[in-house]
C-alpha positions as CSV (number, residue, x, y, z in Angstrom):
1,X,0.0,0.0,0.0
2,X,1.5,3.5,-0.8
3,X,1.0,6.6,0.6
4,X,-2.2,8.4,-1.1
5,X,-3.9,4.6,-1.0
6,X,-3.2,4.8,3.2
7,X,-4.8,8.4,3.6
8,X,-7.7,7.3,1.0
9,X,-8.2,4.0,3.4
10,X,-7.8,6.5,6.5
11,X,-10.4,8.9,4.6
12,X,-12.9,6.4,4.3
13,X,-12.7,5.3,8.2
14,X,-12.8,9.0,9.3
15,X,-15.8,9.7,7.2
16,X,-17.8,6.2,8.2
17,X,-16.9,7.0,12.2
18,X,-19.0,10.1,11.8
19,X,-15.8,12.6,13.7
20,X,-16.3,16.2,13.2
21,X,-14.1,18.1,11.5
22,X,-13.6,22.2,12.2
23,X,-10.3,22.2,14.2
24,X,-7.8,22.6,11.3
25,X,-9.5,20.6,8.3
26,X,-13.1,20.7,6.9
27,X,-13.1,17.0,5.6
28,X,-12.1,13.6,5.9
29,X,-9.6,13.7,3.2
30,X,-7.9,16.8,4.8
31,X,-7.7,15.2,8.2
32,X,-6.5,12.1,6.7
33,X,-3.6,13.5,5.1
34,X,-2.6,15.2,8.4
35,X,-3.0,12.5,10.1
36,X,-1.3,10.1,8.1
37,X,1.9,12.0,7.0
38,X,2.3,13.9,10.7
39,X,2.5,9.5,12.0
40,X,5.0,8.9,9.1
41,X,6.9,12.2,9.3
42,X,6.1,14.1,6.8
43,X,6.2,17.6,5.9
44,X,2.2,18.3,5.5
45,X,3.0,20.1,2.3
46,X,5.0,16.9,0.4
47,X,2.0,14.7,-0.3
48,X,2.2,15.5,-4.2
49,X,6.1,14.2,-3.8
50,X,5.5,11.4,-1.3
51,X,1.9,9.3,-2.7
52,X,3.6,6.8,-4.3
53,X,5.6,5.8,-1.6
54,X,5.3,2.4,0.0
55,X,4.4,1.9,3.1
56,X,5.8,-0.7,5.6
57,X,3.6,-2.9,7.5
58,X,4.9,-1.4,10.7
59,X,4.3,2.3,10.1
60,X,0.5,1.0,8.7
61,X,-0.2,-0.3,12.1
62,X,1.1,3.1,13.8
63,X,-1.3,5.0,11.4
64,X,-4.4,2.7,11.9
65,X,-3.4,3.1,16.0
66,X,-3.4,6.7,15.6
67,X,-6.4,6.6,13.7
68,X,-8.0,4.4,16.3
69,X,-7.5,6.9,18.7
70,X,-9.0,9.7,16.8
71,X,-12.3,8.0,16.5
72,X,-12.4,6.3,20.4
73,X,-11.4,9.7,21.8
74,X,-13.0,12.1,19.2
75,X,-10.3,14.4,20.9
76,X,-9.4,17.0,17.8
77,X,-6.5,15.8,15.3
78,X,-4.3,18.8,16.7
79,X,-4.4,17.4,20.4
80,X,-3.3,14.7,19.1
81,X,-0.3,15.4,17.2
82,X,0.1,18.8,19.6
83,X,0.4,21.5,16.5
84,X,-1.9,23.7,14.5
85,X,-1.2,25.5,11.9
86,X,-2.2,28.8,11.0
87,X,-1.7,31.0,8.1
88,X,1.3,28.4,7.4
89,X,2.9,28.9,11.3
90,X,2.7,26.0,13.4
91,X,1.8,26.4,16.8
92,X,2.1,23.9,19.9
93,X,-1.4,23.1,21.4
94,X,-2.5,20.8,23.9
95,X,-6.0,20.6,25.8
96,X,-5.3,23.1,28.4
97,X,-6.1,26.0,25.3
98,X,-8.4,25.6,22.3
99,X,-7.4,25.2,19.0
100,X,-6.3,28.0,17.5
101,X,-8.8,28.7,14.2
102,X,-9.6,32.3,14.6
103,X,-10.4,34.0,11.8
104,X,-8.6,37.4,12.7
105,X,-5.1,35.0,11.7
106,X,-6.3,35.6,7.9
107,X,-7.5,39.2,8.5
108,X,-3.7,40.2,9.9
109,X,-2.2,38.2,7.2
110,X,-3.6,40.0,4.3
111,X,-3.6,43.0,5.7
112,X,-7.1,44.0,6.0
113,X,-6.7,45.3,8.9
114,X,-3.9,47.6,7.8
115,X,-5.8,50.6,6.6
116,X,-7.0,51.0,10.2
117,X,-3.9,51.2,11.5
118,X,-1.2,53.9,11.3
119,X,2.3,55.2,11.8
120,X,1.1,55.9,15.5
121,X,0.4,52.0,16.2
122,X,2.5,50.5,18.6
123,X,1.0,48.9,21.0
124,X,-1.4,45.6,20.5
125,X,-3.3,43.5,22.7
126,X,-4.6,40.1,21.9
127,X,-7.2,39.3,24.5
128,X,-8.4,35.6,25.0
129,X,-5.0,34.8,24.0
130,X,-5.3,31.0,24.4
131,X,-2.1,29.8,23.1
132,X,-0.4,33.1,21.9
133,X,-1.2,32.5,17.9
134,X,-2.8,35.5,17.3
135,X,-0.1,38.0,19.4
136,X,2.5,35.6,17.7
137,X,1.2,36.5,14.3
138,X,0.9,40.2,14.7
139,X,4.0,40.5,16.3
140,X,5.5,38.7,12.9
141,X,3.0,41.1,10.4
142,X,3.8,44.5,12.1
143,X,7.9,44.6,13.3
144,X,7.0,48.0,14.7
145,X,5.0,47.1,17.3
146,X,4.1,45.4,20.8
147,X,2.0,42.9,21.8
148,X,0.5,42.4,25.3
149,X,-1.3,38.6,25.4
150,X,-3.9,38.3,27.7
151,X,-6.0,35.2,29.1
152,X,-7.6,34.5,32.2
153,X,-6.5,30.8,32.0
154,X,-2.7,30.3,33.3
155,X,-3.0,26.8,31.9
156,X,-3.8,28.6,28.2
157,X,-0.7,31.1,29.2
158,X,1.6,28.3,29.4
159,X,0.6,26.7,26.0
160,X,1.2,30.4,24.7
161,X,4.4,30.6,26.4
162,X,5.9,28.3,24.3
163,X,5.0,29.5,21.4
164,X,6.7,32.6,21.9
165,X,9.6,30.9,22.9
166,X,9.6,28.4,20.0
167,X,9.5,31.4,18.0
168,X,11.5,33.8,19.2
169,X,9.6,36.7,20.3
170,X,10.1,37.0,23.9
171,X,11.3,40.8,23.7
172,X,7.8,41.5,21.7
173,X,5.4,39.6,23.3
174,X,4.2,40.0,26.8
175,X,2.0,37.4,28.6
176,X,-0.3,38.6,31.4
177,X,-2.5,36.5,33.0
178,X,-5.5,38.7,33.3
179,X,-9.7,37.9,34.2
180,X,-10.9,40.4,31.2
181,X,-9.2,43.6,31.4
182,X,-8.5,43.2,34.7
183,X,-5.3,42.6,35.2
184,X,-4.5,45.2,31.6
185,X,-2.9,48.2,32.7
186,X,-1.7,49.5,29.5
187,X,-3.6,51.3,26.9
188,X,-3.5,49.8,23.0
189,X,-3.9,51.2,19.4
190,X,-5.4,47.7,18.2
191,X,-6.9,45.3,20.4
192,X,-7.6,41.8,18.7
193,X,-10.2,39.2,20.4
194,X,-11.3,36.3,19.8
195,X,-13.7,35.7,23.2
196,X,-15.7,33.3,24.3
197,X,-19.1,33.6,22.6
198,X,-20.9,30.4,21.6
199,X,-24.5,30.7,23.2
200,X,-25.8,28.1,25.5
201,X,-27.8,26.5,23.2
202,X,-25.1,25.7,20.8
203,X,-23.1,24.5,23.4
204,X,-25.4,22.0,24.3
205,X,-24.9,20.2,21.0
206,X,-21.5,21.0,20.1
207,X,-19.8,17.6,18.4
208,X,-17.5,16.0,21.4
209,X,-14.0,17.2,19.7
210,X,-15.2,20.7,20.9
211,X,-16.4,19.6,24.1
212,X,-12.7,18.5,24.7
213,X,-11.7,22.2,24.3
214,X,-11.7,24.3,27.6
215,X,-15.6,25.0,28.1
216,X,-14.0,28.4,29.3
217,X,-12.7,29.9,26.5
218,X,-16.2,28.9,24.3
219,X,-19.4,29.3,26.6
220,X,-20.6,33.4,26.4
221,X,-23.7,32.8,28.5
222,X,-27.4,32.9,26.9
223,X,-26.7,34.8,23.6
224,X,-23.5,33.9,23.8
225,X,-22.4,37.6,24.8
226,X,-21.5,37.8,28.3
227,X,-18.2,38.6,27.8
228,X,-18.1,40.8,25.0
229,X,-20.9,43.1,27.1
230,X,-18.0,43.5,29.7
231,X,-15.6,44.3,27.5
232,X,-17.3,46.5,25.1
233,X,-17.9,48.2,28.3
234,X,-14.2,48.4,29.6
235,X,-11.9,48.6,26.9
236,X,-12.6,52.1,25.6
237,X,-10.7,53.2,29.1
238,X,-8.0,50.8,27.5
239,X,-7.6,52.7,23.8
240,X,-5.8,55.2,22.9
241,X,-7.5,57.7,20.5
242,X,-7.8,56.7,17.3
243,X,-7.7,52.9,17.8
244,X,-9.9,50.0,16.7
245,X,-11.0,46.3,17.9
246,X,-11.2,43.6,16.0
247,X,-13.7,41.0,17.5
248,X,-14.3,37.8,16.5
249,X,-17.9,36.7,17.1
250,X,-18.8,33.2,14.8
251,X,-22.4,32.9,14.2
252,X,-23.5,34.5,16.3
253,X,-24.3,37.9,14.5
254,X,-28.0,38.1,15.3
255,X,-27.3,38.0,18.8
256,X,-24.7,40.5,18.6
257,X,-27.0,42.9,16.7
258,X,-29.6,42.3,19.1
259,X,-27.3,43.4,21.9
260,X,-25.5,46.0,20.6
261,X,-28.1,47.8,18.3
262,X,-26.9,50.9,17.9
263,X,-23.4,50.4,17.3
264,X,-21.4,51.6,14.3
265,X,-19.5,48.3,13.5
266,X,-17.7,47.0,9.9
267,X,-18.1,43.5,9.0
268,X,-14.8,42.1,7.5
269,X,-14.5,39.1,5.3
270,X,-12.9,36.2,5.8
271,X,-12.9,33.0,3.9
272,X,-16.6,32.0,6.1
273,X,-17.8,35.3,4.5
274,X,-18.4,39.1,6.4
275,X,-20.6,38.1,9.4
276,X,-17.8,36.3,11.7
277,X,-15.5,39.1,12.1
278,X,-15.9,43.3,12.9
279,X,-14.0,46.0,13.6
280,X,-15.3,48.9,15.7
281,X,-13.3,52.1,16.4
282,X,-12.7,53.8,20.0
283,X,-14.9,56.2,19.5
284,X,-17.6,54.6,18.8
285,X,-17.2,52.0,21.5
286,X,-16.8,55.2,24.0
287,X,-20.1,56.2,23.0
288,X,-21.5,52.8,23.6
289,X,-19.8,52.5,27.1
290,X,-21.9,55.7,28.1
291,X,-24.9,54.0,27.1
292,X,-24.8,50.4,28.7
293,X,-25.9,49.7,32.3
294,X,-23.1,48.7,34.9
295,X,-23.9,44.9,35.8
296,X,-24.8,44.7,39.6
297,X,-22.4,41.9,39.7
298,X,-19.4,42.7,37.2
């Protein structure tokens, strides 16, 4: 059996087990290949150089084992083998932080964001940090500038700890364990954030590879936006003039809307189209601050 026969074999079984896919890969195929060249050793990019390959009866029985696992455990490939990958930078994960997918990864790579910003734009913080992707990836887009990373998990802050390390960016990235804003002292030109938003419903009947993930850095509550009314609330205090958040929200637009209706946002599109992602500028999020009601219990 060669190569592209295995990951076609390993397809097929991923596809009949009924896994979900979402964390990294959209299919069986993709997963398959990851899968099966990550067990062999691969470089995830050689398959077109590699499918012809034999394959030794030995390394078969590790991929079918690996495999094996995938389905029993339903745990998501990249826990697993311990590294994502996005915009073509691996990153070490492991199940004390999600799975880095955010959206905002393609935004900063092709520079949408980039007209917002100007020569003035130092300082960044990536809130909801989890394992440091998102600060490590804006740290590597914009030279210029530095990046706080903030997350109220210490077990997600050690995940993102080494990834800074394994990419060298320990003089630009700063990792502060932090409940919210809390524990933020500084004031930012761009704040980045991919919180916890998934409403309660939909957390009910997530698939079990994202009920592996840290419930923490998923559940938002009811609609889904209990955290993002705290920090819409908070962060203006946090901006300097002229700065903008970019906030990552999923599907759950209507909910947001239905919050927030007054607020002056832009929708930015990403490959899952232009309701996953906005940007809102400081001084439209001070207005809003004036305007929502202080929690009894913040």
């Amino acid at each position: 059996m060669n190569i592209l026969q295995l990951i076609d074999a390993a397809a097929r079984e991923l596809e009949a087990s009924g896994v979900a896919f979402g964390h990294g890969t959209a299919n069986a195929f993709d997963e398959a290949v990851w899968l099966v060249l990550w067990r062999l050793g691969i470089p995830l990019d050689d398959l077109d150089g590699v499918a012809a390959r034999e394959v030794t009866e030995p390394d078969q029985a590790a991929v079918k084992a690996l495999l094996g696992e995938r389905i029993a455990t339903r745990k998501p490939a990249a826990y697993l083998t311990q590294e994502a990958w996005l915009q073509g930078v691996p990153f070490y994960v492991d199940e004390r932080s999600i799975v880095p997918r955010s959206f905002i990864a393609e935004l900063i790579a092709d520079a949408s964001i980039d007209p917002w910003l100007g020569e003035e734009t130092r300082q960044v913080l990536d809130l909801c940090t989890g394992n440091g992707s998102l600060a490590i990836l804006a740290a590597m887009a914009w030279p210029e500038v530095q990046v706080d990373g903030a997350d109220i998990s210490a077990d997600a802050l050690a995940v993102a700890r080494i990834n800074v390390d394994k990419h060298g960016l320990q003089t630009r990235v700063r990792l502060l364990e932090s409940d919210g804003l809390n524990a933020v002292a500084g004031r930012y030109d761009l704040v980045v954030c991919n919180p916890p938003y998934v409403n309660s419903n939909s957390m009910a009947e997530l698939p079990a590879e994202y009920r592996a993930e840290p419930a923490l850095a998923l559940a938002g509550g009811a609609d889904g936006m209990d955290f993002i009314r705290r920090l819409l609330r908070e962060l203006p205090a946090h901006m300097n003039e002229g700065a903008v958040l970019v906030l990552e929200i999923g599907n759950e637009r209507p909910f947001f809307e239905a919050a927030f209706p007054s607020l002056e946002v832009v929708w930015l599109e990403t490959s899952a189209g232009e309701d996953q992602v906005l940007l809102v500028t400081q001084a439209d999020l001070a207005d809003l601050a004036v305007a929502l009601p202080i929690p009894l219990h913040p």
